[in-house]
VORONU-722813 format. One record per residue (C-alpha): residue in one letter; x, y, z; residue number from 1. Coordinates in steps of 0.001 Angstrom, whole numbers. Each point is the difference from the previous one (the first is absolute). Example, Ala and Ser with C-alpha at 12.3 -4.5 7.8 and 13.67 -1.06 7.14 Angstrom:
BEGIN
<node><aa>A</aa><X>12300</X><Y>-4500</Y><Z>7800</Z><i>1</i></node>
<node><aa>S</aa><X>1370</X><Y>3440</Y><Z>-660</Z><i>2</i></node>
***
This chain:
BEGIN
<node><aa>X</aa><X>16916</X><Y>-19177</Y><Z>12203</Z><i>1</i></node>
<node><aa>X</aa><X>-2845</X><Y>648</Y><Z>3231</Z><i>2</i></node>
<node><aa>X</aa><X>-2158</X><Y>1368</Y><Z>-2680</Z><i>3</i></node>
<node><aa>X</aa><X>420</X><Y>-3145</Y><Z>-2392</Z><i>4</i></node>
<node><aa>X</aa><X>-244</X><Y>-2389</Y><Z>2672</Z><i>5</i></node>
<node><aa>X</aa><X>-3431</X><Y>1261</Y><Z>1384</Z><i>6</i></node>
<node><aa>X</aa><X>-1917</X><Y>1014</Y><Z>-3195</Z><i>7</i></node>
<node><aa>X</aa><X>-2623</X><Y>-2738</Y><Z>842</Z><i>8</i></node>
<node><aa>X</aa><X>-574</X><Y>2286</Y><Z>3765</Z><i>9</i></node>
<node><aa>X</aa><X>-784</X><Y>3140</Y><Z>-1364</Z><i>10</i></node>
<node><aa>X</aa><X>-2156</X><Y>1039</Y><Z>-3079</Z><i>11</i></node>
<node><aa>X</aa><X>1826</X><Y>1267</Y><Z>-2969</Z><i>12</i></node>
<node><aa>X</aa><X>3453</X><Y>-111</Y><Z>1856</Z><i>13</i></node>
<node><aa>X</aa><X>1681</X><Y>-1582</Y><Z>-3740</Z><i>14</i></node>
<node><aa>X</aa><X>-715</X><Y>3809</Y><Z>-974</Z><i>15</i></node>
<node><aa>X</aa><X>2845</X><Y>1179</Y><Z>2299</Z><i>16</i></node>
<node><aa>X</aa><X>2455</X><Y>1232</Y><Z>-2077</Z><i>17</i></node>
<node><aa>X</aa><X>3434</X><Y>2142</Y><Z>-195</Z><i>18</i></node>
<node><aa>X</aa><X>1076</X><Y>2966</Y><Z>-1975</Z><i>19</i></node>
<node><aa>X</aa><X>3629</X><Y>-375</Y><Z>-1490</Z><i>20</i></node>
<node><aa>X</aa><X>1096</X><Y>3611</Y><Z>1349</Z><i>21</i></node>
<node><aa>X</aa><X>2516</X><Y>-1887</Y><Z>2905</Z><i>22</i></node>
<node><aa>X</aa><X>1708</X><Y>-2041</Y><Z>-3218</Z><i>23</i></node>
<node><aa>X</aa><X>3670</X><Y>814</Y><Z>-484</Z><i>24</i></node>
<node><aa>X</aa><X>39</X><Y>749</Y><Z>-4106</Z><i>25</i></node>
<node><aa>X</aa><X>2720</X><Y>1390</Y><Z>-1864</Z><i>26</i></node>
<node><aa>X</aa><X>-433</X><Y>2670</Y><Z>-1924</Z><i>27</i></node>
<node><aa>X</aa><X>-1920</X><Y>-988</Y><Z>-3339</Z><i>28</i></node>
<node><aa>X</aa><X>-2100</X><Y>-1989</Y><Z>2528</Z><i>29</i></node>
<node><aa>X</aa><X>-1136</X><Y>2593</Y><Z>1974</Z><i>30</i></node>
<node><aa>X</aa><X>-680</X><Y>1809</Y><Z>-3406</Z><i>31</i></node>
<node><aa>X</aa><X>-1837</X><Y>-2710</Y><Z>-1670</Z><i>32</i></node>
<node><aa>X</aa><X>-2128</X><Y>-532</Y><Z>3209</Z><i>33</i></node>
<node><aa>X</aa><X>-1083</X><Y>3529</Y><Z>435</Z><i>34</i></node>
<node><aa>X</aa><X>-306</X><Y>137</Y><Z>-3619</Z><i>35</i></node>
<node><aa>X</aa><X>-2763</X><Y>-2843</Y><Z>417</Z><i>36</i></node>
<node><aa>X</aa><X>-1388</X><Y>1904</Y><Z>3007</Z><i>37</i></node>
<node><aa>X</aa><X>1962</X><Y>-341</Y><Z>2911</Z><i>38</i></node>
<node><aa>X</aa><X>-610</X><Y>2936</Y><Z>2381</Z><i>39</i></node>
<node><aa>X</aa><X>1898</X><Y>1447</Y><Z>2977</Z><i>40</i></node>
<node><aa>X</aa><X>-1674</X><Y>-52</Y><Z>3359</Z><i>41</i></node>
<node><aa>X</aa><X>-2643</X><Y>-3053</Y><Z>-624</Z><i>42</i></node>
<node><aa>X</aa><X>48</X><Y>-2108</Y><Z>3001</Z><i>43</i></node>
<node><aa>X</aa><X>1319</X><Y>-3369</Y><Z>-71</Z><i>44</i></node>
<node><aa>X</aa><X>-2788</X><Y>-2002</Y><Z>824</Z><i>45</i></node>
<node><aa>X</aa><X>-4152</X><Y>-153</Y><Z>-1133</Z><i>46</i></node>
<node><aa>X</aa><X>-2222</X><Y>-1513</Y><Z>958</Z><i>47</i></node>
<node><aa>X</aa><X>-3362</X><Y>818</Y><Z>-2335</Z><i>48</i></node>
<node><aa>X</aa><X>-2373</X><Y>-1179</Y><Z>2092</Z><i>49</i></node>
<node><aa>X</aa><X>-3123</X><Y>2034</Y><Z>1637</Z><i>50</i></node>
<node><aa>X</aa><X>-668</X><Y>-682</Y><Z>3087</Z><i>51</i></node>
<node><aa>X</aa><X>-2102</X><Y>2412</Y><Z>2369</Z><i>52</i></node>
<node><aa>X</aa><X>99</X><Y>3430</Y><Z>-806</Z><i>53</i></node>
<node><aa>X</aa><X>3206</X><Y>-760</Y><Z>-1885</Z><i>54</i></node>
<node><aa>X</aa><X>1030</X><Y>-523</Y><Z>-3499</Z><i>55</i></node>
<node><aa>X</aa><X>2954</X><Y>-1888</Y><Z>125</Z><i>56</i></node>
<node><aa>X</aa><X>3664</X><Y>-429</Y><Z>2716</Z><i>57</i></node>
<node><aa>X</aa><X>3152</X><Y>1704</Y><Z>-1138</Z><i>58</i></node>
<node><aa>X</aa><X>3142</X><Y>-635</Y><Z>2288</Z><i>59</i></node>
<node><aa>X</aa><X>3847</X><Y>1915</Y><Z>-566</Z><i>60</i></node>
<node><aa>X</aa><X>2280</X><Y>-2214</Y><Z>1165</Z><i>61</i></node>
<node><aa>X</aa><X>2849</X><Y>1518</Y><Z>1961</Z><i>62</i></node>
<node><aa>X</aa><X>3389</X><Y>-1371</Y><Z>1621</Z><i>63</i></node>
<node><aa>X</aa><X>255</X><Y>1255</Y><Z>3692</Z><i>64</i></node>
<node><aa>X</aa><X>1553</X><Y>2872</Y><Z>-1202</Z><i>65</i></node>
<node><aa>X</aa><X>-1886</X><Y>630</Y><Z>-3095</Z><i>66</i></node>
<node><aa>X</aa><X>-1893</X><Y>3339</Y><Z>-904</Z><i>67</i></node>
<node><aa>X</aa><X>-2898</X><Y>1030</Y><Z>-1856</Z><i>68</i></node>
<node><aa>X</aa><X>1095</X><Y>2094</Y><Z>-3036</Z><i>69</i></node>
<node><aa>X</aa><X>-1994</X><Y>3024</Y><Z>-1343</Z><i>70</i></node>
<node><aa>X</aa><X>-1467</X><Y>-2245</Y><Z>-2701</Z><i>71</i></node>
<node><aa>X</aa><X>-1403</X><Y>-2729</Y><Z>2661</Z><i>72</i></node>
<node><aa>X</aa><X>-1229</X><Y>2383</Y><Z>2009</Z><i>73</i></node>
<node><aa>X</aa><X>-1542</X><Y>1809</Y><Z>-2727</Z><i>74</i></node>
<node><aa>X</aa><X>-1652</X><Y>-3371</Y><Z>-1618</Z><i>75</i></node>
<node><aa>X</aa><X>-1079</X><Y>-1220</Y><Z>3593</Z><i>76</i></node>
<node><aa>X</aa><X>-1729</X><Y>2954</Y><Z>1116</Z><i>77</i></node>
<node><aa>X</aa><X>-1678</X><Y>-311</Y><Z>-3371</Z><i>78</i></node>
<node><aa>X</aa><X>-1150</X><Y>-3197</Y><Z>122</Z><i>79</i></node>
<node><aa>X</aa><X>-1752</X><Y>418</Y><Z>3500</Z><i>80</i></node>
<node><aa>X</aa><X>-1501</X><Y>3123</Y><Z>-1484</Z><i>81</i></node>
<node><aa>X</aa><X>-1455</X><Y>-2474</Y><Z>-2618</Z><i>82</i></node>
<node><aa>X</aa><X>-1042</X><Y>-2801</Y><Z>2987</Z><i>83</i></node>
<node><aa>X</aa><X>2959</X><Y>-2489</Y><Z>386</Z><i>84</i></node>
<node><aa>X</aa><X>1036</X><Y>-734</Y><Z>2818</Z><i>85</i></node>
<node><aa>X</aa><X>4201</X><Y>429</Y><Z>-76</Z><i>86</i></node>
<node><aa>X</aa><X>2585</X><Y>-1083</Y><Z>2618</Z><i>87</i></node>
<node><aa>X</aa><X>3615</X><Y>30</Y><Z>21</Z><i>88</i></node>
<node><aa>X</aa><X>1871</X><Y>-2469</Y><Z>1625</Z><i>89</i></node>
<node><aa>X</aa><X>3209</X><Y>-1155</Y><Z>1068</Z><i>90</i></node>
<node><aa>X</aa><X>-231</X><Y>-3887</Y><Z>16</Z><i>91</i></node>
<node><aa>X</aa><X>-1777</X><Y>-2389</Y><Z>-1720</Z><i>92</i></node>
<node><aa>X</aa><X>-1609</X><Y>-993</Y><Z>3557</Z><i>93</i></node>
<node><aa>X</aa><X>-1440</X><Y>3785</Y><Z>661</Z><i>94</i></node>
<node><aa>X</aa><X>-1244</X><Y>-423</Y><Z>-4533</Z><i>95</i></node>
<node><aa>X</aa><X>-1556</X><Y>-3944</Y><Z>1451</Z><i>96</i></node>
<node><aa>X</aa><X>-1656</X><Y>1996</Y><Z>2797</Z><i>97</i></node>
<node><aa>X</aa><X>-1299</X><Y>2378</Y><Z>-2314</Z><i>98</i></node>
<node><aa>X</aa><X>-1417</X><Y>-1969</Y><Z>-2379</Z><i>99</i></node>
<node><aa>X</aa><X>-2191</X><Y>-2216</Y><Z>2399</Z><i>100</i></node>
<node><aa>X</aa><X>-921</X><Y>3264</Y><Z>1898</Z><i>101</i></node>
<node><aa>X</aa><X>-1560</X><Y>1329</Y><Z>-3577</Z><i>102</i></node>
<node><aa>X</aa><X>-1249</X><Y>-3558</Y><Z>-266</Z><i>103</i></node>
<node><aa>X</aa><X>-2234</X><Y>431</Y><Z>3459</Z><i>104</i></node>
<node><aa>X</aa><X>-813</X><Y>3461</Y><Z>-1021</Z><i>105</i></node>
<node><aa>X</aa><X>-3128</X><Y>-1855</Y><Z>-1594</Z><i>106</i></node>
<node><aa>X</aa><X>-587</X><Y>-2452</Y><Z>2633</Z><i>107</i></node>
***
C-alpha cells in the first residue's frame, strides 16, 4: 500500500512488484504455478530499477522469526553477484526504509 500511495515520489516505484512464492496453494496450484515458472528461493519483492552502480532492489520478507532457506540464500547471493542490491527484512517499515535508502543511492 506505501509503495502505491507514493508512486508519484519516486521514479518507476509502479514497477515494485511481488513474487507469489509466500501464496498458500494447494496442491495442483503449486503444480500449475511452477509448471508456468514459479521457482523456489526468488525473493518476494523487485524492484527493476537501476540506480547507481545497481541494477535493480530485491527484498525477502521475513516474520521476526523467519529464516533464509538454502534457495534464498542461494538466489540472493546471486543476484548481488549480478549487481542488485538485496535486503531482507522483517517489517514492512525496515522494506519502506529500504526502498527510499536505494532511492537516495542516486541523489
Amino acid at each position: 500500500a506505501w509503495a502505491r500511495a507514493n508512486e508519484r515520489n519516486y521514479p518507476y516505484l509502479w514497477m515494485l512488484h511481488s513474487s507469489l512464492n509466500g501464496v498458500k496453494m494447494t496442491k495442483a496450484q503449486a503444480g500449475r504455478a511452477i509448471a508456468q515458472g514459479m521457482k523456489k528461493g526468488v525473493a518476494d519483492l523487485f524492484l527493476p530499477v537501476k540506480n547507481g552502480e545497481f541494477s535493480g532492489l530485491y527484498i525477502e520478507m521475513k516474520s521476526a522469526k523467519g529464516r533464509i532457506s538454502p534457495e534464498q540464500s542461494k538466489f540472493l547471493q546471486a543476484a548481488s553477484d549480478f549487481g542488485y542490491a538485496c535486503f531482507i527484512c522483517y517489517s514492512a517499515v525496515e522494506a519502506i526504509d529500504k526502498i527510499k535508502g536505494y532511492y537516495n543511492l542516486s541523489k
